[in-house]
N, C-alpha and C positions, 0 to 999 in steps of 0.2 A: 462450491458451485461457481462463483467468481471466475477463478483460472481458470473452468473450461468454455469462457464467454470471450477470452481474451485474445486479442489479436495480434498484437504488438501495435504500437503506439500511443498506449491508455497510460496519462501518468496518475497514480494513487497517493495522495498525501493521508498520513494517518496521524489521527490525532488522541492524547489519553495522556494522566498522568502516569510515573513510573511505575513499573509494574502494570499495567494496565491492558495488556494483551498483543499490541502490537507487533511482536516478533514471532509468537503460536499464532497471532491471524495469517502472517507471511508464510509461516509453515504450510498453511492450509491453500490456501493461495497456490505457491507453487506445488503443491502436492497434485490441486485441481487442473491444472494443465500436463499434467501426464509428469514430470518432471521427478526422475529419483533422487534429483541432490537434497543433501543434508542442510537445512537450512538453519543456520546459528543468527545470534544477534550480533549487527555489524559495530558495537559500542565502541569497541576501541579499537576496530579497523576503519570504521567509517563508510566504508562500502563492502558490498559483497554481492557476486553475478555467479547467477543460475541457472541452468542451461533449460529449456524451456520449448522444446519440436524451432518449430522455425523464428523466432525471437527469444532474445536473450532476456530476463530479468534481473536488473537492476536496483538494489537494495539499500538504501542509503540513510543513515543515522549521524546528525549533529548533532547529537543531544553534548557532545565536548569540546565543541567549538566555540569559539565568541567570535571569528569569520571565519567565513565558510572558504576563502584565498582558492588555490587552485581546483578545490572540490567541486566549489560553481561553474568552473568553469567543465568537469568531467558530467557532472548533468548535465548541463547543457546539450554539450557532445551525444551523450547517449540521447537526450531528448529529440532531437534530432534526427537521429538516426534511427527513430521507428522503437526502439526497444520499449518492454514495458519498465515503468520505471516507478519504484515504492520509495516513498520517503516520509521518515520520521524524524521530529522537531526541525518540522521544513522552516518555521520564523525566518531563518538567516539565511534562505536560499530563494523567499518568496518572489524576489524580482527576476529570480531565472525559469520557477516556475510556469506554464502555460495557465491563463483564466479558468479554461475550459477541462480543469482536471477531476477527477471523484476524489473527495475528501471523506473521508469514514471518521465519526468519534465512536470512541466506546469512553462509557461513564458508568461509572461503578454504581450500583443499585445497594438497598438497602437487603435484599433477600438473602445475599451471601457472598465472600470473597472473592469468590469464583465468578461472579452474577457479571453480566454486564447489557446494558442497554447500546445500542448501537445504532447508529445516526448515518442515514446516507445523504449527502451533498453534493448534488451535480448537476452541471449545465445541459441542455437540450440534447449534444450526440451523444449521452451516456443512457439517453433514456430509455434505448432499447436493451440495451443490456440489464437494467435494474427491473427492464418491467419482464424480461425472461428470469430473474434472482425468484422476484417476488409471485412469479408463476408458480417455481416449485418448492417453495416456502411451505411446510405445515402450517396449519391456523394455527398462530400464537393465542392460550388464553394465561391469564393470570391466573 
């Protein structure tokens, strides 16, 4: 539901230990903006852009970096330039980051491997799009 709310220029930081979902959320993500690309994790390419109707998605993974050197400066670039832009183990790119981004965690729950609790983090212009998420949400019960 996410990617059909997106416009281009929302940047997404995701947050989770390994394993923790971040690459199947991307999945879904672009799948929800109409988008047939294949979406892989960018681990050891570092980036990866997905074609998206009229913005591009921008995929980005440090988790192998100790600096982030010319990469900060390709976010940047794309950040700028309106695209949506996804980033995982942002730590080493947070001064290129914008304040005003959605940060999602997911944290493993006790019910099962698979389980995950999920945390939304966002500044005031995200609020309408969280409060159209949370419109079509089923009622969660435990």
């Amino acid at each position: 539901m996410l990617g059909s709310q997106l416009t281009g220029g929302e940047v997404i930081e995701l947050r989770s230990d390994l394993g923790g979902g971040k690459t199947t959320f991307v999945r879904g993500l672009v799948r929800g903006t109409g988008s047939q690309d294949r979406v892989s994790s960018p681990t050891f390419t570092l980036s990866r852009i997905y074609k998206a109707g009229k913005f591009d998605i921008h995929h980005f993974d440090f988790y192998r970096l100790e600096a982030a050197g010319v990469l900060a400066d390709q976010l940047a670039e794309a950040v700028s330039n309106q695209q949506v832009i996804v980033v995982e183990w942002a730590k080493i790119v947070e001064n290129v980051l914008p304040d005003d981004r959605l940060t999602i965690e997911f944290t493993a729950t006790a019910a099962g491997p698979d389980d995950r609790q999920i945390t939304f983090l966002y500044p005031e212009n995200y609020r309408e799009i969280i409060a159209k998420l949370e419109a079509g949400w089923p009622e969660l019960r435990p």
